[in-house]
C-alpha positions in Angstrom: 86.2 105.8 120.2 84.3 108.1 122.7 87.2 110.0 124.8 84.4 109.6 128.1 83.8 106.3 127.5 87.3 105.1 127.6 88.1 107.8 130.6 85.2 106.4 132.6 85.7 102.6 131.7 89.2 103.3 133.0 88.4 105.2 136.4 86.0 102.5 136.5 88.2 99.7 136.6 92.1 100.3 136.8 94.7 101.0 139.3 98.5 101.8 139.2 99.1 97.8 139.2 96.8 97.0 136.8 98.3 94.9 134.1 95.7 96.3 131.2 96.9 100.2 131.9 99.2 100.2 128.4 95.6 99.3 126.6 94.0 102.1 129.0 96.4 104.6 127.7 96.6 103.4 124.0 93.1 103.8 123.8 93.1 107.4 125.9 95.4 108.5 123.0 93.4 107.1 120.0 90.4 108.7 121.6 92.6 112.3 122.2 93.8 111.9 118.3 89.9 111.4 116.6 88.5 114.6 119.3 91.6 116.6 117.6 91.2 115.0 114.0 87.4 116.4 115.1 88.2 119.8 116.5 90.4 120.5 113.2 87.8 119.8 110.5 85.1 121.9 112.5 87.5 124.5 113.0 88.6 124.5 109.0 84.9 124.6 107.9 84.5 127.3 110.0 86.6 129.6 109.3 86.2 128.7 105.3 82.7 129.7 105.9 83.6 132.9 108.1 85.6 134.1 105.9 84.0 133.5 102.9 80.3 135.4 104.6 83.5 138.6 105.2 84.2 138.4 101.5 81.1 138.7 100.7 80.6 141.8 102.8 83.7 143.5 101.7 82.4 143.3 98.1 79.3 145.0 99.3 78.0 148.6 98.5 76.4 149.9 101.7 75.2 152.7 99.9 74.2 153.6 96.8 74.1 157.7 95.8 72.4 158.1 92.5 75.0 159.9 90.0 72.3 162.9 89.0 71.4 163.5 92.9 68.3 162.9 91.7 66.5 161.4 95.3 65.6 164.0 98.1 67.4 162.8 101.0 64.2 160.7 102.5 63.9 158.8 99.5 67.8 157.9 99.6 67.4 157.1 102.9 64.5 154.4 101.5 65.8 153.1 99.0 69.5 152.0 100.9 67.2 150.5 103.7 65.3 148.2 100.4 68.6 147.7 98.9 70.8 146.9 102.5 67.5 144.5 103.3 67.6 142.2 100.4 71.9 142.3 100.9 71.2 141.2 104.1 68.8 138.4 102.7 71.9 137.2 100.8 74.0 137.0 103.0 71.7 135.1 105.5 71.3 132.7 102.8 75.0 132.1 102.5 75.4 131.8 106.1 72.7 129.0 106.4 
């Protein structure tokens, strides 16, 4: 049950002495109980996903030194930006 379509067929067509206005309000508060059943289950999934993409991150290296300093600095530099670009690859995948 749609929460405006039971809001608007009520504005539409009830006053304080109308005899249906229990119905109006049993309805009103189905309709408020499926939006928050709603607004829970995309609020879950959401934050399942968020946190799961920030535990992904945390287990990330951002930067990987060579134990024989063998790379001048420029070619460090290089190879991080390859390695963060394909980490970032990942992640985007996880996120879609």
């Amino acid at each position: 049950m749609e929460i405006e379509s039971v809001l608007r067929q009520g504005a539409a067509s009830l006053n304080w002495s109308s005899i249906t206005l229990d119905k109006f309000f049993s309805d009103v508060n189905s309709a408020i109980e499926e939006l928050t059943s709603l607004l829970k289950t995309i609020t879950d999934l959401r934050d399942v996903h968020i946190d799961a993409v920030l535990d992904e991150i945390a287990k990330k290296v951002i930067i990987n030194l060579p134990e024989d300093h063998s790379l001048s600095l420029e070619e460090m530099l290089r190879f991080n930006e390859v390695t963060l670009f394909y980490k970032l690859l990942q992640l985007k995948y996880k996120i879609l």
